[in-house]
N, CA and C of each residue as an Amber inpcrd file, in Angstrom:
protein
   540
  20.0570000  -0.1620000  -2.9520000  18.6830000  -0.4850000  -2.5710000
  18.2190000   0.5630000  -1.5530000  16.5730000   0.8950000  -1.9660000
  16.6430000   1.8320000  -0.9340000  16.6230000   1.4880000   0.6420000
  16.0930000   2.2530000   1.4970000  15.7390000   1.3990000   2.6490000
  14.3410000   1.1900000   2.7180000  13.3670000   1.8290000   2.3400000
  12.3180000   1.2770000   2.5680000  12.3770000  -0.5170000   1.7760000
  13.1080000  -0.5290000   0.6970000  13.4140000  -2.0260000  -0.6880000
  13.7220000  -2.8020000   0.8320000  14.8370000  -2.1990000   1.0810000
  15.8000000  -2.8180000   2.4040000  14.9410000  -3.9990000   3.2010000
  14.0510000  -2.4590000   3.8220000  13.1770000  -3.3980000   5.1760000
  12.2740000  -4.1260000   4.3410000  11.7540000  -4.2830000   3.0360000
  10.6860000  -4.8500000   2.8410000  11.6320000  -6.0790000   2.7180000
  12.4300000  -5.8980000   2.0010000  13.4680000  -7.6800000   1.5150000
  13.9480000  -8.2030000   2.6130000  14.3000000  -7.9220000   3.8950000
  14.7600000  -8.4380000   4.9780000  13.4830000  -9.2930000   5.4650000
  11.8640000  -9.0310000   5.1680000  11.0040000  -9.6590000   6.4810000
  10.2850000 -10.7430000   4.8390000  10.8980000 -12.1540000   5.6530000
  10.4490000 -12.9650000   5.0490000   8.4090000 -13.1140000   4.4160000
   8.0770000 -13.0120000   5.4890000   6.5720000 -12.7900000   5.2860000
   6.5660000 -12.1640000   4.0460000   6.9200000 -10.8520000   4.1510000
   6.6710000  -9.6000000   3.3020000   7.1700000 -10.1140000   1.6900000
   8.2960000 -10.8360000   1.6130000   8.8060000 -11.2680000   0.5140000
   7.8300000 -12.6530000  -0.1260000   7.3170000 -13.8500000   0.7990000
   6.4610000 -14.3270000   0.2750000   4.9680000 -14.0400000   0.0890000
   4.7560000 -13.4570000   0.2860000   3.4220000 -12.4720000   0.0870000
   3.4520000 -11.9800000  -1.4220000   4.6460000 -10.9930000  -1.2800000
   5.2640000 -10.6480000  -2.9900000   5.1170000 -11.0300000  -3.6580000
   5.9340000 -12.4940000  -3.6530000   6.1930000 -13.5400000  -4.1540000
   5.0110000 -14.3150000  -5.0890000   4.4870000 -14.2790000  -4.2480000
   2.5440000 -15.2430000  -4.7200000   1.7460000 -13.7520000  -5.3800000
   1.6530000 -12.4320000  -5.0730000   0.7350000 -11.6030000  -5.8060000
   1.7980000 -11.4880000  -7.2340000   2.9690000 -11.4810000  -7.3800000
   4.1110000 -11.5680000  -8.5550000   3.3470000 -12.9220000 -10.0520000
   3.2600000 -14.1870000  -8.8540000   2.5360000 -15.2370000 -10.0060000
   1.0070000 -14.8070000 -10.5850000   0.7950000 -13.4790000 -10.0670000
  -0.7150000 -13.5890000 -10.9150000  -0.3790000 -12.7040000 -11.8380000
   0.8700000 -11.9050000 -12.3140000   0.9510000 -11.5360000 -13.2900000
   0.0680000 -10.3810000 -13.8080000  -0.1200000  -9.9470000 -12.7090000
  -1.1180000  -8.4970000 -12.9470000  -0.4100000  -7.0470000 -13.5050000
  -1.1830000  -5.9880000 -13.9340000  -0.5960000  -5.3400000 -14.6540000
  -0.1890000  -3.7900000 -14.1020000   1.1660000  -3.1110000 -13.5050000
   1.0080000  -2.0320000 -13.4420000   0.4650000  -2.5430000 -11.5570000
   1.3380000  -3.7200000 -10.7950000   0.6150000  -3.4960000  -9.8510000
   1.7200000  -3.5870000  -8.6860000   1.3450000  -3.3760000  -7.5980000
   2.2490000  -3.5540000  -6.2780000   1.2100000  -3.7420000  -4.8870000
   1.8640000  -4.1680000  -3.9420000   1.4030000  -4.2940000  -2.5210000
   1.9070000  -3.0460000  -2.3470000   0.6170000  -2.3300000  -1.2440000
   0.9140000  -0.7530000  -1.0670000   0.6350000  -0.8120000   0.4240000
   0.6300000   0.4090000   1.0250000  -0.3690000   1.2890000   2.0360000
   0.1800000   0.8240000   3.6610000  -0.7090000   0.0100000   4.3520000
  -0.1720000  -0.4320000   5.1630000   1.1810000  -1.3420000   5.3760000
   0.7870000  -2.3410000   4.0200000   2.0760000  -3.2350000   3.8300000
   3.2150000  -2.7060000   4.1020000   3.2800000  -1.4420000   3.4290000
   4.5230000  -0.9820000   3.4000000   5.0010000  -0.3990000   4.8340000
   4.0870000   0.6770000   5.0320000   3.7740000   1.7100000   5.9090000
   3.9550000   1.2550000   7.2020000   3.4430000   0.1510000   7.8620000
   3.3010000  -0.7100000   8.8840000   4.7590000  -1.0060000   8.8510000
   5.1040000  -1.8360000   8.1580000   6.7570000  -2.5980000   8.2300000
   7.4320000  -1.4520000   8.4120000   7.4660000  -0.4680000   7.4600000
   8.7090000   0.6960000   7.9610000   8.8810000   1.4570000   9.2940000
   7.1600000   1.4990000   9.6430000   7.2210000   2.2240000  11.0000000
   7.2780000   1.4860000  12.1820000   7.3610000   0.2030000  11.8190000
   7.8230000  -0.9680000  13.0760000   9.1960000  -0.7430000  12.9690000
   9.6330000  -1.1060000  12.3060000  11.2640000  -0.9100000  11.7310000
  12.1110000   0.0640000  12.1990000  11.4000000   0.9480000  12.2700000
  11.8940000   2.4790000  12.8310000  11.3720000   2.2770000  14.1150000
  10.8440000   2.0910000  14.8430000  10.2100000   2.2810000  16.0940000
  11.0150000   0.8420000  16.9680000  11.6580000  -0.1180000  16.4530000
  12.4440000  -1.4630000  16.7020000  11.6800000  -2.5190000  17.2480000
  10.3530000  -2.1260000  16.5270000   9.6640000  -4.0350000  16.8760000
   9.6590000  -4.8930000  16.0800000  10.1840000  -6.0840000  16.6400000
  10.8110000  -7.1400000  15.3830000  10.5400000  -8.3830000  16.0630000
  10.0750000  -9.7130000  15.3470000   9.3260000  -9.1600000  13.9610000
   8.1580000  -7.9760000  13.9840000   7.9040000  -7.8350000  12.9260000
   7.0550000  -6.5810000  12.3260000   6.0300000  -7.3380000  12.3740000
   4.6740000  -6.3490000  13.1090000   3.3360000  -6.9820000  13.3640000
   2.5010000  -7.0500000  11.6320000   2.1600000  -8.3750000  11.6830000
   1.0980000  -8.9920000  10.4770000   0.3270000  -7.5650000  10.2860000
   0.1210000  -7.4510000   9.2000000  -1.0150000  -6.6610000   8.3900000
  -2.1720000  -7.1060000   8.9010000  -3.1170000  -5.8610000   8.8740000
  -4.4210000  -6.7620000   9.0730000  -5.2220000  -6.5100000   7.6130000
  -4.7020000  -5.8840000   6.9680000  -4.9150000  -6.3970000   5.0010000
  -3.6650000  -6.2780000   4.5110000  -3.8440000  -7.1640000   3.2290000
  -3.0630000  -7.2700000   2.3340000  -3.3360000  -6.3680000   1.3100000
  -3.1350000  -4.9650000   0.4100000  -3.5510000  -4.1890000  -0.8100000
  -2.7700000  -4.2640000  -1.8420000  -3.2300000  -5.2100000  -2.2280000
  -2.3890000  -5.5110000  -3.5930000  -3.2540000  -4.9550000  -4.7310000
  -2.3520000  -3.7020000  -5.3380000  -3.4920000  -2.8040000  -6.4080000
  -2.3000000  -3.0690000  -7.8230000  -2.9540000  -2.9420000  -8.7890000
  -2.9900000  -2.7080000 -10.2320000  -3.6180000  -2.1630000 -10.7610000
  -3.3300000  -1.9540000 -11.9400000  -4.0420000  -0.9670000 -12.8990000
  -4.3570000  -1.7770000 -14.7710000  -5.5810000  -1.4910000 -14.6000000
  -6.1880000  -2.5030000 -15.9450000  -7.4880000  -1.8340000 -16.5620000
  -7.5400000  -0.5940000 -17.5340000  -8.5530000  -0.1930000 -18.1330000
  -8.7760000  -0.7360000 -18.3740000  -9.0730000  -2.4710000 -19.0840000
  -9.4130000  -3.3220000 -20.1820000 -10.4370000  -4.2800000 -19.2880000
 -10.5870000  -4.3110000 -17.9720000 -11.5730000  -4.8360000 -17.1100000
 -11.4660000  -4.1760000 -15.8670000 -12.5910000  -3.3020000 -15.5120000
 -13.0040000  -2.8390000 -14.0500000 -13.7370000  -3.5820000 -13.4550000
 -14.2060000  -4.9300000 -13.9030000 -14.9680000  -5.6840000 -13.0660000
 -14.4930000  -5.4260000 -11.5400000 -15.3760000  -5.9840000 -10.5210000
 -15.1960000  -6.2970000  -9.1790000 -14.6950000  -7.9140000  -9.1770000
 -15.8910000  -8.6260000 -10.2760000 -15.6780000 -10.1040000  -9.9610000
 -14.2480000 -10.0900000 -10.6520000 -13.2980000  -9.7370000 -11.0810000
 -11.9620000  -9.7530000 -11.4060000 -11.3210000 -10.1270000  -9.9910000
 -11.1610000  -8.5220000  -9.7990000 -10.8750000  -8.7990000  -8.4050000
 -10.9460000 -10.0250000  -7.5270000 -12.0430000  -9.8810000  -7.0360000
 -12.3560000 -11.0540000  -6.4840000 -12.0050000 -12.6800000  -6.6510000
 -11.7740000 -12.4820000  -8.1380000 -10.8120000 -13.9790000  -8.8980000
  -9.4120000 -13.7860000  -8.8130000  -8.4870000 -12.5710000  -8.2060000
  -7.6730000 -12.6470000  -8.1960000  -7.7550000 -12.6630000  -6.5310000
  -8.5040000 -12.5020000  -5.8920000  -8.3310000 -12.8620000  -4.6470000
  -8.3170000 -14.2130000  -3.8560000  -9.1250000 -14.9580000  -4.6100000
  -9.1730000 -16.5620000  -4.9820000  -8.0720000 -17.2650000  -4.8410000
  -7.3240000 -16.4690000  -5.8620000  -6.1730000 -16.7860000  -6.9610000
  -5.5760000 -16.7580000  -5.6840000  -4.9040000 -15.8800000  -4.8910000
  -4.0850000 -15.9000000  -4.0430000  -4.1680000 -16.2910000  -2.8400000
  -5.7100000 -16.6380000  -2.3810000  -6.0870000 -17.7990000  -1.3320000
  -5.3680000 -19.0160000  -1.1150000  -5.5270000 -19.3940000  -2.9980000
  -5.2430000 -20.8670000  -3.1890000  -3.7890000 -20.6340000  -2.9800000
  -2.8070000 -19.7000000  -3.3000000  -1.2570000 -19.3660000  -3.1740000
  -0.6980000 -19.4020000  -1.9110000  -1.6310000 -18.6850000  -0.8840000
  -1.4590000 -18.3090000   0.7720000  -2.1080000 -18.3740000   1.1550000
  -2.8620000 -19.6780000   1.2890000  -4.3160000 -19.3330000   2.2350000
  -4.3160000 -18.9090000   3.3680000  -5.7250000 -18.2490000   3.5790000
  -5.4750000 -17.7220000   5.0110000  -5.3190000 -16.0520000   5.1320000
  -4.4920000 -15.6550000   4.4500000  -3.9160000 -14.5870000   4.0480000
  -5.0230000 -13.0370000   3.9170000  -5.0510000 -12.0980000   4.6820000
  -6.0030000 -10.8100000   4.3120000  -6.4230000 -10.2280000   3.0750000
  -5.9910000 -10.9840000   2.1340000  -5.8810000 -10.3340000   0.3740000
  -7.1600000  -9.1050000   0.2090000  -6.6920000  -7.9090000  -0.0090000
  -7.3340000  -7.0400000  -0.7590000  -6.9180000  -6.4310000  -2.2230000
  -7.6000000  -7.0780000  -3.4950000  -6.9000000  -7.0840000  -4.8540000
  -7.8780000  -5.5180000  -4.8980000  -7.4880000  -4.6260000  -5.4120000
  -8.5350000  -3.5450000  -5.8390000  -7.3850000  -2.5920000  -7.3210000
  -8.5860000  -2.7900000  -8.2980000  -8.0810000  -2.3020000  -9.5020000
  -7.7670000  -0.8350000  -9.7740000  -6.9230000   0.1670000  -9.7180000
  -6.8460000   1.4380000  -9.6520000  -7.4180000   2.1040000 -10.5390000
  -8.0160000   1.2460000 -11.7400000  -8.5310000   1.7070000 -12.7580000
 -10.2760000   2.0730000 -12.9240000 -10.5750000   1.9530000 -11.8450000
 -11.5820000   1.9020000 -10.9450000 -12.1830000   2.5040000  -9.9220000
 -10.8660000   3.3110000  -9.2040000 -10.5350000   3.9060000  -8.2730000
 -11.6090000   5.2780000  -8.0580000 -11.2280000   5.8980000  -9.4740000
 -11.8410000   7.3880000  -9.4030000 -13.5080000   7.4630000  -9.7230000
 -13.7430000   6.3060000  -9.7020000 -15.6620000   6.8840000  -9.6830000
 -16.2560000   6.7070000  -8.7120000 -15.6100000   6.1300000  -7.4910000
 -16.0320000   6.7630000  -6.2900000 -15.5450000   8.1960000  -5.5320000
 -14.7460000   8.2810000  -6.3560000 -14.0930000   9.5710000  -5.7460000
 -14.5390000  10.5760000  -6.4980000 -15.4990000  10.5660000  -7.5330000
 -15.4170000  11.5530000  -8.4680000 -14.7080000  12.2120000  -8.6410000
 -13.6050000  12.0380000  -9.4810000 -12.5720000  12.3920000 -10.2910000
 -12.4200000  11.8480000 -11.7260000 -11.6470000  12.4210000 -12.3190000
 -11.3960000  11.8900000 -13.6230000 -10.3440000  10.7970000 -13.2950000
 -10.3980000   9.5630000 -14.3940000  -9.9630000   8.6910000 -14.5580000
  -8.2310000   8.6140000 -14.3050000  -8.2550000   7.2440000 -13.7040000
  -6.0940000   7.7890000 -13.3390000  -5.7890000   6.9180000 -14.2590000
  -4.7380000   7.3210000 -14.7070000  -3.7310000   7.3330000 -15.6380000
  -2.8110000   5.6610000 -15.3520000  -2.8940000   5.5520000 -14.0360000
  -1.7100000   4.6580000 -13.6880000  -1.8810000   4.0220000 -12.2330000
  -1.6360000   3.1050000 -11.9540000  -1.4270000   2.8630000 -10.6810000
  -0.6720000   3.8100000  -9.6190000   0.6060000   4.6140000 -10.0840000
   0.9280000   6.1120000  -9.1280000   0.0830000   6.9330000  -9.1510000
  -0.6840000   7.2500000 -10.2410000  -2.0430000   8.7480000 -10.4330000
  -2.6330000   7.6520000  -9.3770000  -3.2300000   7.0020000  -9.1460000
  -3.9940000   6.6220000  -8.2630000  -3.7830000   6.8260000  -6.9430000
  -2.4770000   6.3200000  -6.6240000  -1.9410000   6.5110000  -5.1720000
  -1.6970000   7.9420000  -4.4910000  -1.5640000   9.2930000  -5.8510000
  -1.7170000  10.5960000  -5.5000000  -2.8300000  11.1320000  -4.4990000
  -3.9640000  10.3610000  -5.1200000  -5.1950000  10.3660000  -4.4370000
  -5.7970000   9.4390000  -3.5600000  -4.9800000   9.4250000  -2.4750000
  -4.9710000   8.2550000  -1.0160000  -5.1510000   9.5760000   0.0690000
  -5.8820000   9.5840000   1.2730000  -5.5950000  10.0220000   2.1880000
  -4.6650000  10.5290000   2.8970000  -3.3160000   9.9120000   2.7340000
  -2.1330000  10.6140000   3.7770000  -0.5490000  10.0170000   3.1530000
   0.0230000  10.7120000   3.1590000   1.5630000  10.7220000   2.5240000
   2.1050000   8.8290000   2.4620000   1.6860000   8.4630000   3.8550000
   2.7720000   7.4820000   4.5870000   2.3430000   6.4750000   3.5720000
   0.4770000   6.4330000   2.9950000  -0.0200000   5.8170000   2.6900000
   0.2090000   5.1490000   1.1010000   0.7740000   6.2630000   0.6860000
   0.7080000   6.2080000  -1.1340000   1.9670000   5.6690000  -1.6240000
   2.8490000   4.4180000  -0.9390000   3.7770000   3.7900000  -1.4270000
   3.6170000   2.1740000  -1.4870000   3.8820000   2.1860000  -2.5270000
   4.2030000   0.7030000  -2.5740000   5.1410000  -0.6480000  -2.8310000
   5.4090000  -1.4410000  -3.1460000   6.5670000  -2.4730000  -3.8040000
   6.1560000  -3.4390000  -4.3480000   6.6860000  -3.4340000  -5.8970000
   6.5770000  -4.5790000  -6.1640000   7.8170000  -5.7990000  -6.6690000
   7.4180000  -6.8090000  -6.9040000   8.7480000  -8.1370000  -6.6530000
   8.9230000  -7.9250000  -7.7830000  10.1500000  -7.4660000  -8.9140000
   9.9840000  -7.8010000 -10.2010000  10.5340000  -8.7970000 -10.9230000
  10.3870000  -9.6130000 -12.0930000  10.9750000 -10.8240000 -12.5820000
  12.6000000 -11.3280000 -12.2410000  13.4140000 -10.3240000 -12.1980000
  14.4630000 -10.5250000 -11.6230000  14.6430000 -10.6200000  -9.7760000
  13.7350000 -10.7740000  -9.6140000  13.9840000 -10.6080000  -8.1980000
  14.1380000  -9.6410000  -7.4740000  14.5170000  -7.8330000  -8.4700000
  14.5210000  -6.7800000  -7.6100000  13.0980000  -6.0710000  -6.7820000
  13.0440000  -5.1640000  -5.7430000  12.1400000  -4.8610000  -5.6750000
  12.0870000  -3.6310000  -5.8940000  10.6740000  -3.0370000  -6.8090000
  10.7780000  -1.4860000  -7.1580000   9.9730000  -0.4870000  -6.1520000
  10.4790000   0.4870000  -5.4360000   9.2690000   0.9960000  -4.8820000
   8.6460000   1.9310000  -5.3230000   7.3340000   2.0570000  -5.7430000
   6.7240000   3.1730000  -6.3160000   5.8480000   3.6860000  -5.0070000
   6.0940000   5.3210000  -5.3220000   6.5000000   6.1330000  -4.3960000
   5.7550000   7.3280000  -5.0300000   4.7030000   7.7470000  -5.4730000
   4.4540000   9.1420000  -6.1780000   4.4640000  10.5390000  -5.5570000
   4.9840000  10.4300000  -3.8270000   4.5970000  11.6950000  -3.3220000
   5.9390000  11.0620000  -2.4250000   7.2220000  10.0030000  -2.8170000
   7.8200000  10.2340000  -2.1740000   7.8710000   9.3880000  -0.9060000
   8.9840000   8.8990000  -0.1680000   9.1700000   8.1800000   0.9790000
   9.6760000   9.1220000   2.2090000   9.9070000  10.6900000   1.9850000
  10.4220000  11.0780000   3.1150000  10.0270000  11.1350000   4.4670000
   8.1590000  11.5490000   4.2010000   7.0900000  11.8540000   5.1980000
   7.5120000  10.0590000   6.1200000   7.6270000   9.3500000   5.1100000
   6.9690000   7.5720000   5.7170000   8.7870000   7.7790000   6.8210000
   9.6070000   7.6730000   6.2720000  11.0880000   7.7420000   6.8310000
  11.3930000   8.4780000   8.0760000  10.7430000   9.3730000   8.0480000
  11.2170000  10.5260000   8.7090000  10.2410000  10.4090000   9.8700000
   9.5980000   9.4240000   9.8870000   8.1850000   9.2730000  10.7970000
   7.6410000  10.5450000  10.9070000   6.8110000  10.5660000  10.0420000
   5.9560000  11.9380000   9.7970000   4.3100000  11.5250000   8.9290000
   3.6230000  11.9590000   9.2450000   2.5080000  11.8080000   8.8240000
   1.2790000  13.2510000   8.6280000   1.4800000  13.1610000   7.1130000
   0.4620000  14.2830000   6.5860000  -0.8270000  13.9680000   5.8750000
  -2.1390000  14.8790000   5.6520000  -2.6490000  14.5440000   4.4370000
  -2.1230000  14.6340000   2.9400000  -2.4810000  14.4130000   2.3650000
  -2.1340000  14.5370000   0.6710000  -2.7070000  15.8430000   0.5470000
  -2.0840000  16.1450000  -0.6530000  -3.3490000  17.4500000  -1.2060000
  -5.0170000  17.1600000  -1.3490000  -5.0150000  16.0040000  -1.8290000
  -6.2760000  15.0710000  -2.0210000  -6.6740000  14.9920000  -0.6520000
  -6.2240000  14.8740000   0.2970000  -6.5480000  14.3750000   1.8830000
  -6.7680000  15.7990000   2.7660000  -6.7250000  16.4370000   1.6670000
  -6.8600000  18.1420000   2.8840000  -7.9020000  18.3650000   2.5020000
  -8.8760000  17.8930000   0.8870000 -10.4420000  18.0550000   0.8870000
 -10.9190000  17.6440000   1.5300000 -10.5940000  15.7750000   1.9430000
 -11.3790000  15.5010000   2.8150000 -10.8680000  14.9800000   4.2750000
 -10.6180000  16.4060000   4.8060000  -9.5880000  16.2320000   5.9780000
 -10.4140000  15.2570000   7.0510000 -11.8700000  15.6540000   6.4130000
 -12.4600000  14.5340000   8.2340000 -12.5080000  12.8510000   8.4150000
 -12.3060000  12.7240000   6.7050000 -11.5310000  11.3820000   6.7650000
 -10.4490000  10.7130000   6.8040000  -9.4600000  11.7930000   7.0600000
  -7.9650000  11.7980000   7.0110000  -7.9260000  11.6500000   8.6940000
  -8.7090000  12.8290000   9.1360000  -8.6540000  12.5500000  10.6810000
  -9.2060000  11.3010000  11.4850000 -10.2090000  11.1410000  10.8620000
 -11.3960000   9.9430000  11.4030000 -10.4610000   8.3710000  10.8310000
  -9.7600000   8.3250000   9.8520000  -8.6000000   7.2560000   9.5660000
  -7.5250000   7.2610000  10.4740000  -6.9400000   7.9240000  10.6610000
  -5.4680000   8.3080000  11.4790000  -6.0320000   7.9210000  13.1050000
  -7.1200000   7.8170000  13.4650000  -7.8110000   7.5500000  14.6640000
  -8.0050000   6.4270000  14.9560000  -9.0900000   6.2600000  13.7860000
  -9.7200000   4.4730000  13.9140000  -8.4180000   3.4850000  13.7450000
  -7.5110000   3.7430000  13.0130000  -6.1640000   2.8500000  12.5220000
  -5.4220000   2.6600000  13.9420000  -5.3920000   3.8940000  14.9290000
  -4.8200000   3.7850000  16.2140000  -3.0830000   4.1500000  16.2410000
  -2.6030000   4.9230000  14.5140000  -1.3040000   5.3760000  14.5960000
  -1.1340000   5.8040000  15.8870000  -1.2120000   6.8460000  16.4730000
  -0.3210000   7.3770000  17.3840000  -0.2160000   6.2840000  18.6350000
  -1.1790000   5.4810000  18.6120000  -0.7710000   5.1490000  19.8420000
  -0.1110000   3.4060000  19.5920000   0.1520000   3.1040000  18.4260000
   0.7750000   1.8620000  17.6810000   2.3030000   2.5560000  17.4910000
   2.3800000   3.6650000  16.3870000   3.5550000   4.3380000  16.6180000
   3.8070000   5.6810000  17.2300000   4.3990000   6.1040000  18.4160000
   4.2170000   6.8000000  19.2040000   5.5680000   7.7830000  18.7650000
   6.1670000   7.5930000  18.0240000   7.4480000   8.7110000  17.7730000
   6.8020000   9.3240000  16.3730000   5.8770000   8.6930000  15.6810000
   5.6300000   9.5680000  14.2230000   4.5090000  10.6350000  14.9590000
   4.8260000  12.2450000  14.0920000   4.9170000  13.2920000  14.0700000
   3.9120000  13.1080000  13.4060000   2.1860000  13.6850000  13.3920000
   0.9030000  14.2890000  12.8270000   1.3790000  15.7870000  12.3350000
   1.0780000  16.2970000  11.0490000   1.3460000  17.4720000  10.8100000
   0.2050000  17.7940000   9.7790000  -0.4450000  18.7710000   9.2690000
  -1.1950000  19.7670000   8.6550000  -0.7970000  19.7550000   7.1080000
């Protein structure tokens, strides 16, 4: 198992959270971004428990409906599962017409095109109980406490910067490394 699998399966929260976006049976999907990102860099930094998300991004991928009101019924969906809970359902299949880009391929083509390295991983619970982490650019930057833009995130570096600010990384985790 890796360690990022590790720390996510050790923090109960994190596993029932899983657990309930797993029963909606969505397609091509995982809890990403902070979920992940947050827990590992608490983890590494030794605050325990690991501070609550202040969203939940639970993404999939579904050419066959880009609705919003989807979404939004799967956010419902997981109210009624965890109420209470930050749920952000957003369809990746969807993703690229605000970004003007061509259409992604997948829930990873999607995550290529996120703002910053730490950001573009995710996990999901699978029927057996393992957890998979999809990872398209990689867990080293997130591990190694390091934080870059993407290639995608160096076009639009002033939102890479103006994110990395408003979020309050450096001064939440104070040992991860900003780099170019």
């Amino acid at each position: 198992m890796s360690l990022v699998a590790r720390i996510i399966a050790e923090d109960a929260i994190a596993m029932e959270q899983l657990r309930a976006v797993r029963e909606l049976d969505l397609p091509d999907w995982c809890i990403a971004a902070g979920f992940v990102r947050n827990r590992v860099w608490d983890h590494l930094h030794g605050i325990v428990p690991a501070r609550l998300p202040v969203d939940i991004d639970v993404i999939y991928f579904d050419a066959g409906d880009v609705s919003r009101e989807s979404e939004a019924e799967f956010e419902r969906r997981l109210d009624g599962l965890l109420p209470g809970q930050p749920w952000q359902v957003r369809n990746q299949a969807r993703m690229h017409v605000w970004k003007e880009l061509p259409p992604h391929r997948d829930t990873a083509d999607a995550m290529i095109h996120w703002l910053e390295s730490v950001t573009g991983i995710g996990v999901r619970l699978e029927a057996c109980d393992t957890l998979t982490v999809i990872a398209p650019l990689g867990t080293d930057d997130l591990l190694n406490l390091r934080c870059r833009p993407t290639p995608y995130g160096r076009t639009r570096r002033h939102e890479y910067d103006a994110r990395v600010e408003a979020k309050r990384w450096r001064e939440l985790w104070p040992k991860v490394e900003f780099l170019d």
